[in-house]
ROSEDREN-821473 format. One record per residue (C-alpha): residue number from 1; residue in one letter; x, y, z. Coordinates in Angstrom, 2 decimals. Example, Ala and Ser with C-alpha at 12.3 -4.5 7.8 and 13.67 -1.06 7.14 Angstrom:
BEGIN
+-----+------+---------+---------+---------+
| seq | type |    east |   north |      up |
+-----+------+---------+---------+---------+
|   1 |    A |   12.30 |   -4.50 |    7.80 |
|   2 |    S |   13.67 |   -1.06 |    7.14 |
+-----+------+---------+---------+---------+
//
This chain:
BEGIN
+-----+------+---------+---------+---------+
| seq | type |    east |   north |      up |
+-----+------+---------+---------+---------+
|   1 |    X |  -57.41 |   -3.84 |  165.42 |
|   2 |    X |  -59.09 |   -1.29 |  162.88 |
|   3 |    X |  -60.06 |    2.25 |  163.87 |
|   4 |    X |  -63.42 |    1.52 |  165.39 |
|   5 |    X |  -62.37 |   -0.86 |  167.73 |
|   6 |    X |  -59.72 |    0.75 |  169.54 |
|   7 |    X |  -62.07 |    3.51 |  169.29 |
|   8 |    X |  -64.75 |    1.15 |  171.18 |
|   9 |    X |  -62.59 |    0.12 |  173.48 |
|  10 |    X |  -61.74 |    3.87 |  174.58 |
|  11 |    X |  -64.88 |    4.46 |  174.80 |
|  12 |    X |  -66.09 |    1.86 |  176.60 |
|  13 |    X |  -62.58 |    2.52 |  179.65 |
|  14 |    X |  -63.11 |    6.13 |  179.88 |
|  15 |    X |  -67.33 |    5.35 |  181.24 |
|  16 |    X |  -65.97 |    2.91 |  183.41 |
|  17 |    X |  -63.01 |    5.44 |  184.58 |
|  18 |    X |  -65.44 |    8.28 |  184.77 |
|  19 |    X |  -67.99 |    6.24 |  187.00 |
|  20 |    X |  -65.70 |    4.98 |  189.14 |
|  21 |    X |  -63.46 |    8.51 |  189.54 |
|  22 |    X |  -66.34 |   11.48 |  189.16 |
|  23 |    X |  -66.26 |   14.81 |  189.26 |
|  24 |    X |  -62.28 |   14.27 |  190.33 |
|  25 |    X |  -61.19 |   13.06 |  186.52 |
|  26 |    X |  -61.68 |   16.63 |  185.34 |
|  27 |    X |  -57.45 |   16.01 |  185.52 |
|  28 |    X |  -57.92 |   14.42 |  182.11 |
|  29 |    X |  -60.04 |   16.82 |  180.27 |
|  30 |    X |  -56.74 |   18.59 |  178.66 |
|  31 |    X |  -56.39 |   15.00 |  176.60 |
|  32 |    X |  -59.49 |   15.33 |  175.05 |
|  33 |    X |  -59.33 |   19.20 |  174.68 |
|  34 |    X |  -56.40 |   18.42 |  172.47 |
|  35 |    X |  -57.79 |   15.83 |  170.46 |
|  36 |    X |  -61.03 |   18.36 |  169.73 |
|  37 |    X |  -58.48 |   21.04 |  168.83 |
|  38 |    X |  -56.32 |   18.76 |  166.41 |
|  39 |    X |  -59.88 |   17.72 |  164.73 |
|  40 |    X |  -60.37 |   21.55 |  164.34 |
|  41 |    X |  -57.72 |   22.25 |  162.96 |
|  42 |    X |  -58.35 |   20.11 |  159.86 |
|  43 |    X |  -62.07 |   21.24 |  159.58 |
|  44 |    X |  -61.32 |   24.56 |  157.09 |
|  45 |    X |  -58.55 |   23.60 |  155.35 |
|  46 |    X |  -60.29 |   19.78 |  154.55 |
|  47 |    X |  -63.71 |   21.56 |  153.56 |
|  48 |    X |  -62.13 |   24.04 |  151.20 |
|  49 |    X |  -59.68 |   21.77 |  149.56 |
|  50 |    X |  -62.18 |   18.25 |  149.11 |
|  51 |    X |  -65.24 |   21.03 |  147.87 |
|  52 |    X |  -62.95 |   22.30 |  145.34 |
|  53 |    X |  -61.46 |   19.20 |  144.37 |
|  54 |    X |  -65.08 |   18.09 |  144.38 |
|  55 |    X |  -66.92 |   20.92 |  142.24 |
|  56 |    X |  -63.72 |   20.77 |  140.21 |
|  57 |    X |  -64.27 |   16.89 |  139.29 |
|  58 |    X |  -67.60 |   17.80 |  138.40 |
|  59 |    X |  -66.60 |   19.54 |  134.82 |
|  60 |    X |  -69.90 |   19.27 |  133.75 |
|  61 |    X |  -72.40 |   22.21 |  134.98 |
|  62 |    X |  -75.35 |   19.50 |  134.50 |
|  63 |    X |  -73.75 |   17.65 |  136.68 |
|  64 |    X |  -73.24 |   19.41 |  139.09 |
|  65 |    X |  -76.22 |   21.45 |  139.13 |
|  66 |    X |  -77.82 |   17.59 |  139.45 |
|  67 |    X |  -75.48 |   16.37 |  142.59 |
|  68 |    X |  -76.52 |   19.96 |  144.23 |
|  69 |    X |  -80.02 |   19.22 |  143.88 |
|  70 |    X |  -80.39 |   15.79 |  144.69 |
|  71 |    X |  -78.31 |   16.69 |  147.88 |
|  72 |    X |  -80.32 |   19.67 |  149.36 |
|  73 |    X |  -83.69 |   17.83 |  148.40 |
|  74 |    X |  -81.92 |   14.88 |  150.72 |
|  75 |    X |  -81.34 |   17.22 |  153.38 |
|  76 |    X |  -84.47 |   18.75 |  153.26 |
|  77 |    X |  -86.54 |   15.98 |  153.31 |
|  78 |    X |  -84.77 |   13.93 |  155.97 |
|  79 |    X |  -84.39 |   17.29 |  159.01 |
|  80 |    X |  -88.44 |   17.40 |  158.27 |
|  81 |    X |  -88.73 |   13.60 |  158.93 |
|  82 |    X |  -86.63 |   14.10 |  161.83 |
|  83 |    X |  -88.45 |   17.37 |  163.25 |
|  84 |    X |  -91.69 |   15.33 |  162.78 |
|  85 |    X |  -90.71 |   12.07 |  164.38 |
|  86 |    X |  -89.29 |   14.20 |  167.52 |
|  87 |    X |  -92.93 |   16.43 |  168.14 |
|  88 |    X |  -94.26 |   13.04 |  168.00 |
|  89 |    X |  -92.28 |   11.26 |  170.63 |
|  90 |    X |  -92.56 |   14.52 |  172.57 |
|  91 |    X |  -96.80 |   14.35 |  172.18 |
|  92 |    X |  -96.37 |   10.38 |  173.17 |
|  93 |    X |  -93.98 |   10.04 |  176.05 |
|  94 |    X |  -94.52 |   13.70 |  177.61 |
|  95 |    X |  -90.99 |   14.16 |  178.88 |
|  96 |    X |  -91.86 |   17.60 |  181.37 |
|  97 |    X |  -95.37 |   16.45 |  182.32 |
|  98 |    X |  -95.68 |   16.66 |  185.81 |
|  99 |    X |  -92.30 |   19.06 |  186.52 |
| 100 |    X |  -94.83 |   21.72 |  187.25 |
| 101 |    X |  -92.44 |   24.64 |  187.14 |
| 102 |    X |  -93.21 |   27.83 |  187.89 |
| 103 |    X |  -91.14 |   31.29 |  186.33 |
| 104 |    X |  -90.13 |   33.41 |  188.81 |
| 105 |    X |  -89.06 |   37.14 |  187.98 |
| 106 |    X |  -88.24 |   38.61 |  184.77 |
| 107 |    X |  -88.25 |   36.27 |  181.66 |
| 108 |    X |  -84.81 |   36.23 |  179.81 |
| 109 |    X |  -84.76 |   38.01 |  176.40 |
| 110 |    X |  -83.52 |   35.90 |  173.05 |
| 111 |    X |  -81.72 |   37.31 |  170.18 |
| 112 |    X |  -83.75 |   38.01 |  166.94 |
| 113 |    X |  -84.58 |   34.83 |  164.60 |
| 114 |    X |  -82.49 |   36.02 |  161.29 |
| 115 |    X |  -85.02 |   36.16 |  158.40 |
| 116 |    X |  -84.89 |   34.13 |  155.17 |
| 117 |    X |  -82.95 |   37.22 |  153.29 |
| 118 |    X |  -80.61 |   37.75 |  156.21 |
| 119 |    X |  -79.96 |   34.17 |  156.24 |
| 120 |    X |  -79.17 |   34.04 |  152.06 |
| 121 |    X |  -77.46 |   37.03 |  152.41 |
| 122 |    X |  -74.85 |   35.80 |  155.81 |
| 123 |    X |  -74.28 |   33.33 |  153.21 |
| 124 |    X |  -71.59 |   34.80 |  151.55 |
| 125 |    X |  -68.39 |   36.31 |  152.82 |
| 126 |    X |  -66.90 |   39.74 |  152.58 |
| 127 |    X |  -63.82 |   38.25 |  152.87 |
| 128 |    X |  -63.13 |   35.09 |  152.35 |
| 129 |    X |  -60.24 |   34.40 |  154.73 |
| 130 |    X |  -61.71 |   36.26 |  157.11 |
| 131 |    X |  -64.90 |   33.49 |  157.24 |
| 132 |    X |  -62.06 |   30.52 |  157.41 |
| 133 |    X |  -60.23 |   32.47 |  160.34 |
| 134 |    X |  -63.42 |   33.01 |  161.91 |
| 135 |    X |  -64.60 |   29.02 |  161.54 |
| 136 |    X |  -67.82 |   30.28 |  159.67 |
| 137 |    X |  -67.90 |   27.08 |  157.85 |
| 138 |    X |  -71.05 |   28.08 |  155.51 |
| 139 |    X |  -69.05 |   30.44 |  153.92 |
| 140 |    X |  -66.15 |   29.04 |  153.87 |
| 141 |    X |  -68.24 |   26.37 |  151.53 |
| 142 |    X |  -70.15 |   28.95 |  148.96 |
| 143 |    X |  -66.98 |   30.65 |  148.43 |
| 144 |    X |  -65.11 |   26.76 |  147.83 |
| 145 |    X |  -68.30 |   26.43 |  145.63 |
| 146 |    X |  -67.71 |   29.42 |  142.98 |
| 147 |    X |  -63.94 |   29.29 |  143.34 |
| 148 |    X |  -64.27 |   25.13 |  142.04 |
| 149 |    X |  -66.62 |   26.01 |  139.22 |
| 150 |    X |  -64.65 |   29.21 |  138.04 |
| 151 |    X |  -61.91 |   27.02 |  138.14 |
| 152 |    X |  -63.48 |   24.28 |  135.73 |
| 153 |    X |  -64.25 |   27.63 |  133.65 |
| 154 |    X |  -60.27 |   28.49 |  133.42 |
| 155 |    X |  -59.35 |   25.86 |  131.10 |
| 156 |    X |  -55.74 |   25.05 |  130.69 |
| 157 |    X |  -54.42 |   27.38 |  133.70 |
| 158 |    X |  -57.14 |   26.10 |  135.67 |
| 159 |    X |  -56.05 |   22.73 |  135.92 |
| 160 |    X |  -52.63 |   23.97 |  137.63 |
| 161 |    X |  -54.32 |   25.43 |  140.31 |
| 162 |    X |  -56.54 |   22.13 |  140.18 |
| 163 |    X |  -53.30 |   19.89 |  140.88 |
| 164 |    X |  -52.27 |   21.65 |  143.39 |
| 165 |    X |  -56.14 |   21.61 |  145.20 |
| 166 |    X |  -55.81 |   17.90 |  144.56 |
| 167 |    X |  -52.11 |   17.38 |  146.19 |
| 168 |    X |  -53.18 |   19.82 |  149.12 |
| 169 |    X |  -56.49 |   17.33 |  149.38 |
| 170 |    X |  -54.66 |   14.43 |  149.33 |
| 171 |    X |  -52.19 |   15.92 |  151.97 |
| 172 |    X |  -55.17 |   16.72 |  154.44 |
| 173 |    X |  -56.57 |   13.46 |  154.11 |
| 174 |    X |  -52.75 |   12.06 |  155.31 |
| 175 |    X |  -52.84 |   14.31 |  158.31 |
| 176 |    X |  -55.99 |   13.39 |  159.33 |
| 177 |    X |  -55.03 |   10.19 |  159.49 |
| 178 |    X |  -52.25 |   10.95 |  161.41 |
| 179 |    X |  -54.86 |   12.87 |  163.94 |
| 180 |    X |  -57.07 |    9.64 |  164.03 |
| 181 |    X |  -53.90 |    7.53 |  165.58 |
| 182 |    X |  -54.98 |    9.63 |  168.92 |
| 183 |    X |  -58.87 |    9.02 |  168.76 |
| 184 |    X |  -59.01 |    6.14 |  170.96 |
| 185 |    X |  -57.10 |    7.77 |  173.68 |
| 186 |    X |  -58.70 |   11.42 |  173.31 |
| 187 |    X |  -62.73 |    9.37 |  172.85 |
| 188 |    X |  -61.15 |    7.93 |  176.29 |
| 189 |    X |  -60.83 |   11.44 |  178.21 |
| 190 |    X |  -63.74 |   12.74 |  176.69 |
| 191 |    X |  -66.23 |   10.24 |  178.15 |
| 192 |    X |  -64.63 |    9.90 |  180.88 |
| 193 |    X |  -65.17 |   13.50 |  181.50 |
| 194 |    X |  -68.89 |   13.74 |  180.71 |
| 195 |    X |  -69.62 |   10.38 |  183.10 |
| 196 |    X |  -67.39 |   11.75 |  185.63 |
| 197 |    X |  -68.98 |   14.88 |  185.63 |
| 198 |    X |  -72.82 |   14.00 |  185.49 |
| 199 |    X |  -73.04 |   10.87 |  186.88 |
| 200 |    X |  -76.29 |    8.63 |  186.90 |
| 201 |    X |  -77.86 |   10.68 |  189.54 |
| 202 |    X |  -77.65 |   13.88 |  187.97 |
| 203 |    X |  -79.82 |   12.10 |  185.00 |
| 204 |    X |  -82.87 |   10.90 |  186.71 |
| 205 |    X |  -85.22 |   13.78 |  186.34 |
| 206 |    X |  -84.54 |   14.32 |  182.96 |
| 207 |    X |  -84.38 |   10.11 |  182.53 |
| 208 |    X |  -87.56 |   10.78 |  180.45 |
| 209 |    X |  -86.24 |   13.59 |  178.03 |
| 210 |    X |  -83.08 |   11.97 |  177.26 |
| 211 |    X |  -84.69 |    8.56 |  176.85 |
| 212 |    X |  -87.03 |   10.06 |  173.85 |
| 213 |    X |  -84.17 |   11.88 |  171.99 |
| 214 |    X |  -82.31 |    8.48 |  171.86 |
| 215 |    X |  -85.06 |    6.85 |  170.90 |
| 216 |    X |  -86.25 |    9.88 |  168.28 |
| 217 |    X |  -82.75 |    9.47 |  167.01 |
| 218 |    X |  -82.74 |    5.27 |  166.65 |
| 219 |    X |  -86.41 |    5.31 |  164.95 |
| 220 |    X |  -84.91 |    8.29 |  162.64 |
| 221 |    X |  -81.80 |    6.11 |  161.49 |
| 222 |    X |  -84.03 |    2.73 |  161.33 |
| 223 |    X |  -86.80 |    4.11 |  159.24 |
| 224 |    X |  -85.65 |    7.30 |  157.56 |
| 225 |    X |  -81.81 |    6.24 |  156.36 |
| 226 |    X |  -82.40 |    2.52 |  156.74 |
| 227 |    X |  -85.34 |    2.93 |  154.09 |
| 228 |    X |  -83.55 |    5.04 |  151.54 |
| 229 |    X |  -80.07 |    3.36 |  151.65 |
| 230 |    X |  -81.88 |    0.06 |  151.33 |
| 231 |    X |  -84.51 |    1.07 |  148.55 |
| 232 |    X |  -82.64 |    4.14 |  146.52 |
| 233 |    X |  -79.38 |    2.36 |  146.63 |
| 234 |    X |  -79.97 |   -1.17 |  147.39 |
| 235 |    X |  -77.76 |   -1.25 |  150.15 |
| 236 |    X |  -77.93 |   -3.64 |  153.01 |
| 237 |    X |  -78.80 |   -1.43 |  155.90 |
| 238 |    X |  -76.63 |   -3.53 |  158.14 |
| 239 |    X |  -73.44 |   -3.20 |  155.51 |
| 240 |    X |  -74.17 |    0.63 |  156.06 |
| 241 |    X |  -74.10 |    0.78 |  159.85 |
| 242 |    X |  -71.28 |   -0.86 |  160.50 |
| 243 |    X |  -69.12 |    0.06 |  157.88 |
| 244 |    X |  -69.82 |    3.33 |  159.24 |
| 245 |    X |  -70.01 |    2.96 |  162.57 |
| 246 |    X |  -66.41 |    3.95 |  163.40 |
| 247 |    X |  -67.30 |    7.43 |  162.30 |
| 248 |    X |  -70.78 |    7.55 |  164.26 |
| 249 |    X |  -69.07 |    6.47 |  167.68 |
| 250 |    X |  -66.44 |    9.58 |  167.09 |
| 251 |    X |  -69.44 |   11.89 |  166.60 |
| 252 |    X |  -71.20 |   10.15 |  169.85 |
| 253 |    X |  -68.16 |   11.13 |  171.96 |
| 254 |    X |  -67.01 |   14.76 |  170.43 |
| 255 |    X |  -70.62 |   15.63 |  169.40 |
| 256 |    X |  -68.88 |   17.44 |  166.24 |
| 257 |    X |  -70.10 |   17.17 |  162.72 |
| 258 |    X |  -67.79 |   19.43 |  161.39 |
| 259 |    X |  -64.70 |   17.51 |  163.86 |
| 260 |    X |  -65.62 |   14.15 |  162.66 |
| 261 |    X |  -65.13 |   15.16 |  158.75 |
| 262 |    X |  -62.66 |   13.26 |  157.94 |
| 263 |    X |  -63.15 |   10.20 |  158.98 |
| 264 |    X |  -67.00 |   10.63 |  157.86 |
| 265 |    X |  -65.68 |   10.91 |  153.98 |
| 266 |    X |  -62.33 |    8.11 |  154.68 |
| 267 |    X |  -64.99 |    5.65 |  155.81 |
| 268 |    X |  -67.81 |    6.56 |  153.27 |
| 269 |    X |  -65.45 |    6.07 |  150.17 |
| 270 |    X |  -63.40 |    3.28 |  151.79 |
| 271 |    X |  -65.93 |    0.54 |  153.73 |
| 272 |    X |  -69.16 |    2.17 |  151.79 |
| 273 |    X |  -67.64 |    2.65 |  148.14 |
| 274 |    X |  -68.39 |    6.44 |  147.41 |
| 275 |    X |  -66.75 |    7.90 |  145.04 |
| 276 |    X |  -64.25 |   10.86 |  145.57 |
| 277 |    X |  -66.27 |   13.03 |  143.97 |
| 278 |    X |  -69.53 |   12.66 |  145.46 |
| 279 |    X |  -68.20 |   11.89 |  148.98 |
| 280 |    X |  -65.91 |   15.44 |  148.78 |
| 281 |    X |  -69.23 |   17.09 |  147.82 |
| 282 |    X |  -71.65 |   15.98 |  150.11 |
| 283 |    X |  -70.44 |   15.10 |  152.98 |
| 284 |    X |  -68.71 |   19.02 |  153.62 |
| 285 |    X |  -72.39 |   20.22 |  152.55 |
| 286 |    X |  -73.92 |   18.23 |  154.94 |
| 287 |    X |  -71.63 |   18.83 |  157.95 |
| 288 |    X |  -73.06 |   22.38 |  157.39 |
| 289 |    X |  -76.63 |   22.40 |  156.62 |
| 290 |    X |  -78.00 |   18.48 |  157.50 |
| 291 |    X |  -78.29 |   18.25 |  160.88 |
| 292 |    X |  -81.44 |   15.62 |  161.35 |
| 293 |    X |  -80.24 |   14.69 |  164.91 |
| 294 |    X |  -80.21 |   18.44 |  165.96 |
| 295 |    X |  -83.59 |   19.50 |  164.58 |
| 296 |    X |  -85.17 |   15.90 |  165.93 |
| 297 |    X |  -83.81 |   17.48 |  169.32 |
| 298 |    X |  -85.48 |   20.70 |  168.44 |
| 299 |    X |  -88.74 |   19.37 |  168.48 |
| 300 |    X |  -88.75 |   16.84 |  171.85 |
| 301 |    X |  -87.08 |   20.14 |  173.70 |
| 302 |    X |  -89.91 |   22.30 |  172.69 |
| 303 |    X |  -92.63 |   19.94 |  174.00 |
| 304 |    X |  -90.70 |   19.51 |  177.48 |
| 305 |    X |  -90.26 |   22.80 |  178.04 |
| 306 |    X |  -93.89 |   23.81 |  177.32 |
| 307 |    X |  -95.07 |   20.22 |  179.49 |
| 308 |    X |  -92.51 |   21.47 |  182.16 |
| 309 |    X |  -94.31 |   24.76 |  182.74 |
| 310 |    X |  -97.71 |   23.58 |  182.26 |
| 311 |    X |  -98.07 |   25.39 |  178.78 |
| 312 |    X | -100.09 |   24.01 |  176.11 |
| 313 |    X |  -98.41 |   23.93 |  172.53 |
| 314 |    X | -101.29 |   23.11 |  170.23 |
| 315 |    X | -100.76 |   22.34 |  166.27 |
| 316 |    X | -100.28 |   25.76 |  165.22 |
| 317 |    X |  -97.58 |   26.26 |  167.26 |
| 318 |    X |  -95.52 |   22.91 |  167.08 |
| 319 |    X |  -95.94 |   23.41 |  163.12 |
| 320 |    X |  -94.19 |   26.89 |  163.58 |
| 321 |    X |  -91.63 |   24.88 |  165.74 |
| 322 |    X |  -91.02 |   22.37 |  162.53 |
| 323 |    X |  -90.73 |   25.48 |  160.03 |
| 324 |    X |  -88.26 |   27.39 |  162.89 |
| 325 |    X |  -86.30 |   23.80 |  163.30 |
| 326 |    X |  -86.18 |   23.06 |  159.24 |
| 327 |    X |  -84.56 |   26.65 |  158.55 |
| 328 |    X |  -82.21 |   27.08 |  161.67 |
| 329 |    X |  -80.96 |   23.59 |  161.33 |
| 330 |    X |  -79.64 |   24.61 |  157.82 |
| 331 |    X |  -77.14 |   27.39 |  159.27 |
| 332 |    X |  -76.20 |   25.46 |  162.47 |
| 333 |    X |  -72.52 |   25.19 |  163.18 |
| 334 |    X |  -71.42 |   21.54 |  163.49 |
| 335 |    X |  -69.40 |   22.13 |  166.40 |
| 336 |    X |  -70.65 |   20.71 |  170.08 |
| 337 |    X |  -73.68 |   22.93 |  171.78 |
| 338 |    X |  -75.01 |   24.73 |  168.74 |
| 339 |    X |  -77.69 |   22.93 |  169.70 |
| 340 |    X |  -78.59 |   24.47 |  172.42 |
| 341 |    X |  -77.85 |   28.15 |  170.94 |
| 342 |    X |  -80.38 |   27.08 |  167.64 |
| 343 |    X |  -82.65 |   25.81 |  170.80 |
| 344 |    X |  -83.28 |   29.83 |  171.75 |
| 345 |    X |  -84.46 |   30.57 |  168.46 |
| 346 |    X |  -87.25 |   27.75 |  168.38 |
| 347 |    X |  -88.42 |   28.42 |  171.86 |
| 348 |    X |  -89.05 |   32.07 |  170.68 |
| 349 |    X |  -91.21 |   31.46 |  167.74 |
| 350 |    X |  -93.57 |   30.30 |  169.69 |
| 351 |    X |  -93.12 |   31.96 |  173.03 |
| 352 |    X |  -92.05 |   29.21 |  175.24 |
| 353 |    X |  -89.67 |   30.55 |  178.58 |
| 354 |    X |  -85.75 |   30.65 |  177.67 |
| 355 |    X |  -85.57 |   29.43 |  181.20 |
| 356 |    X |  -86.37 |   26.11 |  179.79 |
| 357 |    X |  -82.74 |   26.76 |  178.15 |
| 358 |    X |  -81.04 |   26.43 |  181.34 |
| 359 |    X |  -83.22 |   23.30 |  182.43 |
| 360 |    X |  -81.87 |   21.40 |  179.43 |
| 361 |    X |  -78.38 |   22.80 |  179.32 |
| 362 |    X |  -77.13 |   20.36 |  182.48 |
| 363 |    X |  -77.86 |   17.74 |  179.89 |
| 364 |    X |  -77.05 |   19.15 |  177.02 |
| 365 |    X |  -73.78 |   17.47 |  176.71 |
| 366 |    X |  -75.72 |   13.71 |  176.61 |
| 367 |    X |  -78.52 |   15.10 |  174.77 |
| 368 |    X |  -75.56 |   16.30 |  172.01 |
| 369 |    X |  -73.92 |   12.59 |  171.52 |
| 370 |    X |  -76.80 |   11.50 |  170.21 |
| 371 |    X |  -78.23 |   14.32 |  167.85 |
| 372 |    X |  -74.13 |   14.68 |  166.40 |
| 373 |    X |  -74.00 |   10.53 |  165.49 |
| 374 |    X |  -77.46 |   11.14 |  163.62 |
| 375 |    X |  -76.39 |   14.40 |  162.12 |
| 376 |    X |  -73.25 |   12.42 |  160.59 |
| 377 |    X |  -75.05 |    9.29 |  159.83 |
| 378 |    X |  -77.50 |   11.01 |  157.73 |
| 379 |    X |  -74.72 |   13.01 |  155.41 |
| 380 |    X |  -73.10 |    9.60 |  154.97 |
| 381 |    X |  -76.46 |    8.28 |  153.90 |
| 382 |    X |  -77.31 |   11.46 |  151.70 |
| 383 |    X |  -73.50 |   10.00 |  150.12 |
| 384 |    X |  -74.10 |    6.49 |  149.15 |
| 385 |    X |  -77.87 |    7.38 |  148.22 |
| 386 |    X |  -76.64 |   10.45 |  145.72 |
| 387 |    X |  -73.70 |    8.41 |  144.54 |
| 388 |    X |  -76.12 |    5.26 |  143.61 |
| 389 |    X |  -77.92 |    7.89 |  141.64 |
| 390 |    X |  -74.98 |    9.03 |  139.94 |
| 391 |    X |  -73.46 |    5.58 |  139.08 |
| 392 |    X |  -70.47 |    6.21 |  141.09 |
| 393 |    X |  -71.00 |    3.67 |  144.56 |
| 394 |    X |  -68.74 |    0.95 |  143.67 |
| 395 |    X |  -69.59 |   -2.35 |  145.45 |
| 396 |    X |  -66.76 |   -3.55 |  148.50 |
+-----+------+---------+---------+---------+
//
């Protein structure tokens, strides 16, 4: 069976296990813990090695400049789609109408929003191992950015330290594929863990929240990727789905961007025909700064927190949510509940409770699946559509 499957079929045991078991399969958490920890530990070293590879590939500065471009535009465009299409759902279905909640004592207190100079400046690292010891991925990548390009500027010594990038590349790429031989049984553990531990009952009051961020996320993927895969790189929309569903399942049960890496770029150059170059490029950007599921989630949460405590959010204020959404999405870690964190910030801008945090938080977890699969979906798209561009998508 390929990857997916077995993947499926762990997937598909572990609900059934956790539904029947509950709260009392918590036993089997340490499986999945693992498995998240063996993804981790591939995250820094795979990001640094495929970007400099990557940038490296990319001898031309044109070029590259080009790629760069036509990726961040990508990005861009698609989280505002997404931050759109989820204040709309919100205005439509009304998730917290009628909760009626009241705040009782002292509202909690939110850390500051980081400004557009703090944020360029955070983006690069006093020390560079330092950032990859401390998981800060964004840096990780600006540094893997300068040290590829200086290296295409080295000439003749440069292309030593290139072959070794590219055997160290290649090497990661083995090992994850040695780590994917345990997804089906560590996808297993963790859904059995989150349906054993919420259960269906747990769900019901917040039946109508989680019910628009799914379907926020499906009309995202339909309309948004399904139209530029399909027009920009005359892809078959179905072709792209499944030949990249294996990956989007994975992010459903981790609800990792940055976890789910490496099979994102083994299944976007092998089923979807990316190029090395592009997908080693792109897809590490994107794991960083796309995150189209997250900021879609941005904008429903807002609304039913503001419906749940009976506090109008008029245009002014859910365009302030779109702009505070569209810039924190671009520094979000891709690792599971970020979310929530990058939820704080958006809830301050325009002076909605933080208590609403903790109403969404028991959910989180389901609400996560969701916004991760989208977040990883959309960097694979940003891939084929960018390599089209670039002549490099070969046909499979």
């Amino acid at each position: 069976m390929k990857l997916f499957q077995k993947i499926l079929i762990g997937f598909v045991l572990g609900a059934i296990l956790g539904a029947i078991w509950g709260p009392g399969i918590e036993w089997i958490r340490p499986v999945g813990t693992i498995f998240l920890r063996l993804l981790s530990m591939l995250v820094i070293p795979l990001i640094f090695s495929s970007l400099v590879v990557g940038v490296a590939s990319i001898a031309d500065p044109k070029k590259l400049g080009r790629v760069a471009g036509k990726t961040i535009v990508f990005y861009l465009i698609t989280t505002a789609f997404a931050i759109t299409i989820g204040l709309l759902i919100g205005n439509i279905i009304q998730p917290g109408a009628g909760m009626d909640l009241v705040l009782e004592g002292t509202s909690q207190e939110a850390g500051q929003i980081p400004s557009i100079a703090d944020t360029i400046i955070n983006l690069v690292p006093n020390n560079p191992a330092g950032a990859a010891a401390q998981g800060t991925v964004l840096q990780v990548i600006v540094f893997a950015l300068f040290f590829g390009f200086a290296m295409t500027r080295a000439g003749e010594k440069g292309q030593s330290v290139l072959t070794f990038f590219q055997g160290f590349a290649e090497t990661m790429y083995k090992l994850t594929g040695i780590v994917m031989e345990f997804a089906p049984y560590g996808v297993f553990a963790l859904i059995a863990v989150t349906v054993g531990t919420h259960g269906l009952s747990v769900l019901v009051p917040f039946a109508k929240l989680i019910f628009a961020v799914y379907l926020g996320v499906i009309i995202h993927e339909l309309l948004v990727y399904s139209g530029m895969v399909s027009i920009i790189a005359r892809m078959s929309p179905l072709k792209f789905f499944k030949g990249f569903s294996g990956a989007s399942l994975l992010a459903f049960t981790t609800c990792s961007s940055s976890g789910t890496l490496p099979v994102s770029m083994r299944l976007a150059q092998e089923n979807l025909g990316v190029s090395n170059t592009v997908s080693s490029f792109v897809q590490p950007l994107g794991a960083t700064i796309n995150m189209d599921g997250t900021a879609l989630y941005q904008g429903v949460c807002a609304l039913f927190v503001a419906q749940a405590y009976g506090i109008q959010l008029g245009f002014g204020g859910q365009l302030t949510v779109l702009l505070t959404a569209l810039l924190a999405s671009v520094g979000t870690a891709g690792v599971p509940g970020a979310g929530l964190v990058m939820l704080t910030m958006v809830l301050t801008s325009v002076g909605l409770p933080l208590e609403g945090v903790a109403l969404i938080a028991g959910v989180d977890r389901i609400l996560d699946m969701a916004r991760t699969s989208c977040n990883v979906t959309g960097d694979a798209a940003c891939a084929v559509v960018v390599a089209k561009t670039e002549g490099e998508l070969t046909e499979t």
